[in-house]
TORZALUM-794678 format. One record per residue (C-alpha): x, y, z; residue in one letter; residue number from 0. Coordinates in steps of 0.1 Angstrom, whole numbers. Example, Ala and Ser with C-alpha at 12.3 -4.5 7.8 and 13.67 -1.06 7.14 Angstrom:
{{123,-45,78},'A',0}
{{137,-11,71},'S',1}
end
This chain:
{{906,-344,-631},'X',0}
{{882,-369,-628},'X',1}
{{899,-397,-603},'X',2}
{{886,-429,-593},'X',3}
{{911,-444,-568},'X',4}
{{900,-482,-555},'X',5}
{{911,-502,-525},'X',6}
{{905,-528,-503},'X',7}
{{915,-506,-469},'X',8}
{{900,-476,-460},'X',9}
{{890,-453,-428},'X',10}
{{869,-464,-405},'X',11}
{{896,-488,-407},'X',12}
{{931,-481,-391},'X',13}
{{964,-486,-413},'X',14}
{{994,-470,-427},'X',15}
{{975,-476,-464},'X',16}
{{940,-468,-451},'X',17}
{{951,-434,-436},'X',18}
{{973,-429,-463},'X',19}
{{948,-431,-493},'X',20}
{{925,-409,-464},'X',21}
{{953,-382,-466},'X',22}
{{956,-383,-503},'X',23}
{{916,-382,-514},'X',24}
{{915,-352,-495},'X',25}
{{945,-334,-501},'X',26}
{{929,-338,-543},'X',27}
{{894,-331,-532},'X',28}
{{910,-298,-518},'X',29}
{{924,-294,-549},'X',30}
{{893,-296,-568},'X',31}
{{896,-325,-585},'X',32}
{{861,-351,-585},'X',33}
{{870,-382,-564},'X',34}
{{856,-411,-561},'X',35}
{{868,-439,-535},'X',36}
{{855,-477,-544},'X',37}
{{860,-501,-514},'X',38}
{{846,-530,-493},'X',39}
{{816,-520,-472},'X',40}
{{834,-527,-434},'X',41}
{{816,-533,-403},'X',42}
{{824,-506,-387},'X',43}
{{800,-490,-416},'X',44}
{{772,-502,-393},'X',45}
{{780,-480,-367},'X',46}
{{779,-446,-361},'X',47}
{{809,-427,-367},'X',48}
{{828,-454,-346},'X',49}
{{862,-441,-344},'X',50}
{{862,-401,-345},'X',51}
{{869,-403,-383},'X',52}
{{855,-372,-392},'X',53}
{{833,-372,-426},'X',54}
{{846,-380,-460},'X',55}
{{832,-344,-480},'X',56}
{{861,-344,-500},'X',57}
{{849,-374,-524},'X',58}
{{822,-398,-535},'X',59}
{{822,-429,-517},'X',60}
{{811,-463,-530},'X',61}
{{804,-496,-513},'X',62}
{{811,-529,-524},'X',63}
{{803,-563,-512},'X',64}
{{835,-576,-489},'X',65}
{{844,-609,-468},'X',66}
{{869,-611,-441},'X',67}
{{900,-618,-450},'X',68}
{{913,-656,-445},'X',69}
{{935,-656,-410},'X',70}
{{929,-615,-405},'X',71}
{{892,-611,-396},'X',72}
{{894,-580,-391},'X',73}
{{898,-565,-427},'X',74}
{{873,-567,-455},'X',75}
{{886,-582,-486},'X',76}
{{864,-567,-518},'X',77}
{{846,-591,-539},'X',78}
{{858,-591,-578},'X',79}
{{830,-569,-592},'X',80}
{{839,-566,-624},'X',81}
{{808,-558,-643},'X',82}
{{800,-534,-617},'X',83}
{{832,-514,-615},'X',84}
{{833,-515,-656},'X',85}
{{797,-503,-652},'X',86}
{{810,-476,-631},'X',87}
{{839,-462,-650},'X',88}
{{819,-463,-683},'X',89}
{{792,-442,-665},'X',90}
{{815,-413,-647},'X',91}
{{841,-407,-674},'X',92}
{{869,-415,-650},'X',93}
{{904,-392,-663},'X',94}
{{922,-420,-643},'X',95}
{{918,-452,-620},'X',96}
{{941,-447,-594},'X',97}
{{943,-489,-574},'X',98}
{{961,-489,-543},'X',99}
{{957,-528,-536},'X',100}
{{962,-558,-552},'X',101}
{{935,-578,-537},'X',102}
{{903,-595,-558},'X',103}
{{887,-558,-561},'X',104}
{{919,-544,-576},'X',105}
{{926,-567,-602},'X',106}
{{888,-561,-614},'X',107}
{{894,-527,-615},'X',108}
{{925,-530,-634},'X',109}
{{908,-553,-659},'X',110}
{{879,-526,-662},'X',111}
{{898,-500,-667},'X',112}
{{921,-515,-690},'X',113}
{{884,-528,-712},'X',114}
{{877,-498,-713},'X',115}
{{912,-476,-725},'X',116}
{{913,-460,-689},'X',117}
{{948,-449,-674},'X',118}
{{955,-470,-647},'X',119}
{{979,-461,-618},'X',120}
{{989,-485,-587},'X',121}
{{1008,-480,-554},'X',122}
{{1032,-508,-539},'X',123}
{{1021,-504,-504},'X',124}
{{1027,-539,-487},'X',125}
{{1055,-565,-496},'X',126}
{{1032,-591,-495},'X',127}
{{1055,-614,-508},'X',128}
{{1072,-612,-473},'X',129}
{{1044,-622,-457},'X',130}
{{1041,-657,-470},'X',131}
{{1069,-674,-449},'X',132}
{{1054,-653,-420},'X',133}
{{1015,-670,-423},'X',134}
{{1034,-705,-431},'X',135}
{{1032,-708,-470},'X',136}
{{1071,-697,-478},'X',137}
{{1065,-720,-507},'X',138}
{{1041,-693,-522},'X',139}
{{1066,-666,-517},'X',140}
{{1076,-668,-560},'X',141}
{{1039,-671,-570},'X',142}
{{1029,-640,-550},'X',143}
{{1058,-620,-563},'X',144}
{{1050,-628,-599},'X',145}
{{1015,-619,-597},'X',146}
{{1023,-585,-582},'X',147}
{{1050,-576,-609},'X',148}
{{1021,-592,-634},'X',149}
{{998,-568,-616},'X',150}
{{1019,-535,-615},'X',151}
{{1035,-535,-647},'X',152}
{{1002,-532,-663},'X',153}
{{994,-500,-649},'X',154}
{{1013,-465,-661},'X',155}
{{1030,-458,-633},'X',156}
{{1032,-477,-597},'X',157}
{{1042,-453,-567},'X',158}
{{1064,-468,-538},'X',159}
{{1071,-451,-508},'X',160}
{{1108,-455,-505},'X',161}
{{1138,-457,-526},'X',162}
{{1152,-490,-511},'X',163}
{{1116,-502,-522},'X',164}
{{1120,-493,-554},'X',165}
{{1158,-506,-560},'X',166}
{{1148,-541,-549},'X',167}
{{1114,-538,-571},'X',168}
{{1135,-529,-601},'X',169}
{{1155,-566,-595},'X',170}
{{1124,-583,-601},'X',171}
{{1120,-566,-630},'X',172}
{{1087,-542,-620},'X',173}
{{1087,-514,-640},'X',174}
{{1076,-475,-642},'X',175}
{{1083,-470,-608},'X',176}
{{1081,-437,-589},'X',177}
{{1090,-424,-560},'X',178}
{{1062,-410,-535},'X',179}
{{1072,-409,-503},'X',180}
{{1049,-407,-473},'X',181}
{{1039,-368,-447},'X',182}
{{1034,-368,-413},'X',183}
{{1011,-346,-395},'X',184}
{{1030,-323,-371},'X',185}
{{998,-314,-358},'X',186}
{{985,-343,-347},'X',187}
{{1017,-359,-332},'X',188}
{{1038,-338,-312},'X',189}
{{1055,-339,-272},'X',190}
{{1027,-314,-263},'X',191}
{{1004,-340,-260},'X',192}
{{1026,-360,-234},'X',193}
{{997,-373,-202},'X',194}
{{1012,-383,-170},'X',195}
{{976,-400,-161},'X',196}
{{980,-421,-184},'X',197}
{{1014,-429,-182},'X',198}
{{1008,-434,-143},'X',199}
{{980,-464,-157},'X',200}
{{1010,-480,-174},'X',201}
{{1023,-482,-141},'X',202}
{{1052,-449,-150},'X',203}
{{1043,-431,-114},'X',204}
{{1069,-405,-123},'X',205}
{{1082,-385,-155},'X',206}
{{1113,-402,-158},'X',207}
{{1100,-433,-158},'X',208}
{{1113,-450,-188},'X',209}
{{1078,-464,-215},'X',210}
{{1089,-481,-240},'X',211}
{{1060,-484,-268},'X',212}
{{1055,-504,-301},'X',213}
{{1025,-493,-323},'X',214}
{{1011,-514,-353},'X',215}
{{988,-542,-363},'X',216}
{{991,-570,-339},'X',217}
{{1001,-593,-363},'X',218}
{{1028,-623,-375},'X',219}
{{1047,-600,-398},'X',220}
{{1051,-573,-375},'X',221}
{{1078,-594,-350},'X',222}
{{1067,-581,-321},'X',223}
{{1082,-604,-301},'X',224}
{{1113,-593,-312},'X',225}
{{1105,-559,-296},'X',226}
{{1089,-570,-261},'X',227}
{{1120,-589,-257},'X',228}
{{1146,-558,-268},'X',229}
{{1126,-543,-237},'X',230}
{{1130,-572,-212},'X',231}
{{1167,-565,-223},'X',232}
{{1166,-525,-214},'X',233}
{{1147,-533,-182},'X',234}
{{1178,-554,-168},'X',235}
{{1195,-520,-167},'X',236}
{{1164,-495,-162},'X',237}
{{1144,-516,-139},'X',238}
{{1115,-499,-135},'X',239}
{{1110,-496,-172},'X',240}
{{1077,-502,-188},'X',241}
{{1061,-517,-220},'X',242}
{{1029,-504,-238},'X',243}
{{1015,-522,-270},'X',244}
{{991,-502,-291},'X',245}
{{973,-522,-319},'X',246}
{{947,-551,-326},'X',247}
{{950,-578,-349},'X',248}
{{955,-621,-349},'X',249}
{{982,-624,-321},'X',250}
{{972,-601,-297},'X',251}
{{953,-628,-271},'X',252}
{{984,-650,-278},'X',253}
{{1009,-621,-268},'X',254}
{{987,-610,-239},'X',255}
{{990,-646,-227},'X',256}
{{1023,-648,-232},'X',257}
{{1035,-612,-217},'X',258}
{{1016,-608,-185},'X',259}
{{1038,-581,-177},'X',260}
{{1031,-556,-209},'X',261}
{{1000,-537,-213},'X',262}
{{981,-538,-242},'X',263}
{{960,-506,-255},'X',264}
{{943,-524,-282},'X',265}
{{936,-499,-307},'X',266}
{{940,-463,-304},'X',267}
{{927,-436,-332},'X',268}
{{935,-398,-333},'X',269}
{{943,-377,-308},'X',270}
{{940,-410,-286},'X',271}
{{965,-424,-305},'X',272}
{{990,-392,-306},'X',273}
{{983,-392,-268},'X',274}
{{997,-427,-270},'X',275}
{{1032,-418,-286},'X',276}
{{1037,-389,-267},'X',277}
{{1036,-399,-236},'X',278}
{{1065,-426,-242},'X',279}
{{1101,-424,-241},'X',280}
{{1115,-453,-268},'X',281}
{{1098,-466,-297},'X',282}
{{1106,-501,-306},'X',283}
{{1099,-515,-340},'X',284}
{{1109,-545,-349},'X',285}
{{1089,-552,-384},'X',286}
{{1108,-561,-414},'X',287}
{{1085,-561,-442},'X',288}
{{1074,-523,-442},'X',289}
{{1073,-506,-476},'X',290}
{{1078,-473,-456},'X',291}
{{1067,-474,-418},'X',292}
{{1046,-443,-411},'X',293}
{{1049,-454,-372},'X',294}
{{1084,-445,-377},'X',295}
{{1074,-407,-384},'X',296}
{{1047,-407,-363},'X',297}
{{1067,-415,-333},'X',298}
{{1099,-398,-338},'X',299}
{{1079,-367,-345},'X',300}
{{1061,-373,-312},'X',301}
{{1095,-368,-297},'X',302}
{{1103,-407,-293},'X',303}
{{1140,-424,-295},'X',304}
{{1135,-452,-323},'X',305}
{{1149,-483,-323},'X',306}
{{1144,-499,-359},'X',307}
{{1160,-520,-388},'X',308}
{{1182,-498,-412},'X',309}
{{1157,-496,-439},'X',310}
{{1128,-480,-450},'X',311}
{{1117,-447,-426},'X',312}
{{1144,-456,-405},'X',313}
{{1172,-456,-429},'X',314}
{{1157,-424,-445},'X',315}
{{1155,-405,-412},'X',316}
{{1175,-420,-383},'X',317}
{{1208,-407,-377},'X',318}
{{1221,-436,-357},'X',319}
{{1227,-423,-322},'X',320}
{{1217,-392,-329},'X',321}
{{1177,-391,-332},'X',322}
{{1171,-429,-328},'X',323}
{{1192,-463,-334},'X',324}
{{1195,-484,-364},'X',325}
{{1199,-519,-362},'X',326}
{{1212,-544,-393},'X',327}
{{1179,-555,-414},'X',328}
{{1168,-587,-402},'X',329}
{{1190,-590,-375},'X',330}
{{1179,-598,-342},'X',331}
{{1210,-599,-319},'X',332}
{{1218,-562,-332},'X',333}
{{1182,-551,-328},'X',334}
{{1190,-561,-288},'X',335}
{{1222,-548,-288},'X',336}
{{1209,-514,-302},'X',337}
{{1183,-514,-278},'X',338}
{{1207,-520,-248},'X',339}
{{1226,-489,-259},'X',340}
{{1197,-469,-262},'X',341}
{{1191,-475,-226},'X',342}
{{1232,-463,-217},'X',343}
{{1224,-433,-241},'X',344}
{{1194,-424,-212},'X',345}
{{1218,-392,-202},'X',346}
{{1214,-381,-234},'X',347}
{{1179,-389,-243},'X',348}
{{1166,-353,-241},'X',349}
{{1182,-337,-269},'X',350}
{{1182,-376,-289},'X',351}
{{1141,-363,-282},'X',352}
{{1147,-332,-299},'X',353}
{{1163,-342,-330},'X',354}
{{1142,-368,-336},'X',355}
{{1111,-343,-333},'X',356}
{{1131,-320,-360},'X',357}
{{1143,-348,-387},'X',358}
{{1108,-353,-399},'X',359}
{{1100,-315,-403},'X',360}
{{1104,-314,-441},'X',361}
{{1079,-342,-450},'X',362}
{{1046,-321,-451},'X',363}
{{1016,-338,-467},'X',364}
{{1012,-314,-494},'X',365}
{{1042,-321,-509},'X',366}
{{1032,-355,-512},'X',367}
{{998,-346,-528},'X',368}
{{1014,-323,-555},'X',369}
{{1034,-354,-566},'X',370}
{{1002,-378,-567},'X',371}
{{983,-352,-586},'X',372}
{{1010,-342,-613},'X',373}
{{1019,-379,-620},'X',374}
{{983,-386,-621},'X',375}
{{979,-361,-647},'X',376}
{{1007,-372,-669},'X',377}
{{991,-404,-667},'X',378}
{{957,-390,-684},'X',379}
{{978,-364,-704},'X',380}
{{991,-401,-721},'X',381}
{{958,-418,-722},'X',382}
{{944,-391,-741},'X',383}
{{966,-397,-771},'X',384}
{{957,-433,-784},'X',385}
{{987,-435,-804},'X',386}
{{1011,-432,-772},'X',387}
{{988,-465,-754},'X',388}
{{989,-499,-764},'X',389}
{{961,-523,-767},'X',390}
{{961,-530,-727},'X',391}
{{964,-494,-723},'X',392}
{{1000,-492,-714},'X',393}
{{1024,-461,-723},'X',394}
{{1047,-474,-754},'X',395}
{{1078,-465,-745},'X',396}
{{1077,-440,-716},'X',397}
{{1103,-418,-710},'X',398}
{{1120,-426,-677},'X',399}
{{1114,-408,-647},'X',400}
{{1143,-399,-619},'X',401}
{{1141,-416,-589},'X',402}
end
């Protein structure tokens, strides 16, 4: 196939939806299938491989003009080229436009490739809808969900990353959902990669020194508050506890000022990051708007105890009080609570550490990617029959798809 996927986050930048698009370009370019990845051009574009992000050879890259994004410097936002994407997808013959955001550039792809009689896939990675109350414009929280239903239910399919996701998307009447759920690299994170230099710079002089760590954008939505102070809460019992915060983003200086005590990485990439996890004991997540949370992987299979709300990863892979602890959604005092019993459960953290390591061993990447590229291809097996499509470029009656 010939696959144009666009979005507005990409590596050199660090994200669950930038690394995730990463994983799935080249897990089709590997499956020799043409690729070609429209995004913002990003500062970090001016610099010489800046991160360790080793050479996209698996696709065609193309740049477009972006702008920061309003309260969130740090991400480039794509400017609406319409004309140019249209120009674009006329010239390669794209099989399939594959968006996976909903920003300015995604809607002009979506109108392009709808112009033009292109099938048009989507991904629901970020509840932004959730977000609203969280940056102080609640009152835009029914405007924001209607555009994004508008927005996905004019593509064939929209992928979401976990089944809770999907039953509450299905309220709001989105439609054409499917399930693709997100790998994790077993490679890269792992206990082997546990450093007791660094762990002695957080101030952990000796392996049993309890870390407790929270990974993520340093941002509003993410609740980290919520987090540092489940770990002021295990520190009354494990008093030499630690905190580490790895992550950049709007509220960092704020929490730095605010939380003398905690030590913040900044941002961590790789093996760095890998590094990072491994060399902590708890994970503490407090985030309620995740569509998935690939931190949640990530650090269980690094051998961390999770403490996280029951949905999403969590609810998918925690066995509470057995591999991690679940806490009710959006419920602060049980967050605490179920952090305070992680740190009673300390006798029993070594094998909690193992079968948290060993519930994410079925979730390989390739997996993933076979599911991307066969629903991909149903979506071009449909476009290539006009009679199936209607005017917008929509399946007519699809046949439903198990969840």
């Amino acid at each position: 196939m010939n696959i144009c996927i666009v979005t507005e986050t990409f590596p050199p930048e660090v994200n669950g939806v930038a690394m995730t698009n990463r994983r799935l370009v080249d897990g089709l370019g590997a499956r020799g299938h043409q690729v070609t990845v429209v995004r913002p051009a990003q500062r970090a574009d001016r610099q010489k491989n800046p991160i360790g992000v080793d050479p996209l050879d698996s696709a065609k890259e193309v740049t477009v003009p972006g702008i920061p994004l309003i309260g969130y410097p740090g991400i480039q936002m794509g400017l609406p080229v319409y004309f140019r994407l249209k120009t674009l997808m006329r010239a390669e013959s794209f099989d399939v436009v594959h968006i996976a955001t909903e920003g300015p550039l995604g809607i002009a792809a979506l109108l392009a490739a709808r112009r033009l009689r292109i099938p048009v896939t989507s991904t629901f990675h970020t509840n932004f809808q959730l977000y609203c109350e969280d940056y102080g414009a609640k009152w835009l929280t029914s405007t924001m969900l209607s555009f994004l239903r508008w927005f996905h239910n004019r593509c064939a399919y929209t992928f979401a990353p976990s089944h809770d996701l999907i039953e509450s998307l299905e309220k709001e009447s989105f439609e054409r959902l499917i399930y693709l759920g997100r790998g994790v690299d077993r490679e890269l994170f792992n206990r082997k990669r546990r450093d007791a230099s660094l762990r002695k710079s957080w101030g952990a002089n000796s392996d049993d020194t309890p870390v407790a760590i929270y990974v993520g954008r340093a941002a509003a939505e993410k609740n980290i508050p919520l987090a540092i102070e489940a770990f002021y809460k295990i520190r009354q019992r494990l008093t030499d506890a630690r905190m580490v915060v790895v992550g950049d983003g709007p509220v960092r200086a704020k929490l730095e000022k605010t939380y003398p005590d905690i030590h913040f990485a900044g941002m961590r990439y790789g093996t760095d990051l890998a590094t990072h996890y491994a060399s902590a004991d708890l994970f503490l997540f407090g985030s309620t708007s995740e569509t998935f949370g690939n931190v949640v992987t990530e650090a269980m299979t690094s051998g961390l105890i999770s403490i996280v709300y029951d949905y999403a990863a969590g609810q998918r892979f925690i066995n509470d009080g057995i591999n991690g602890f679940l806490a009710r959604f959006d419920d602060p005092k049980h967050f605490i609570e179920k952090a305070l019993e992680a740190s009673h459960a300390d006798d029993h953290w070594a094998e909690m550490r193992d079968a948290a390591e060993q519930a994410t061993a079925g979730i390989p990447w390739s997996s993933i990617i076979s599911d991307f590229e066969h629903y991909l291809a149903k979506a071009t097996h449909t476009g290539a029959q006009p009679e199936r499509m209607d005017r917008d470029g929509l399946i007519k009656n699809p046949v439903p798809e198990s969840k």
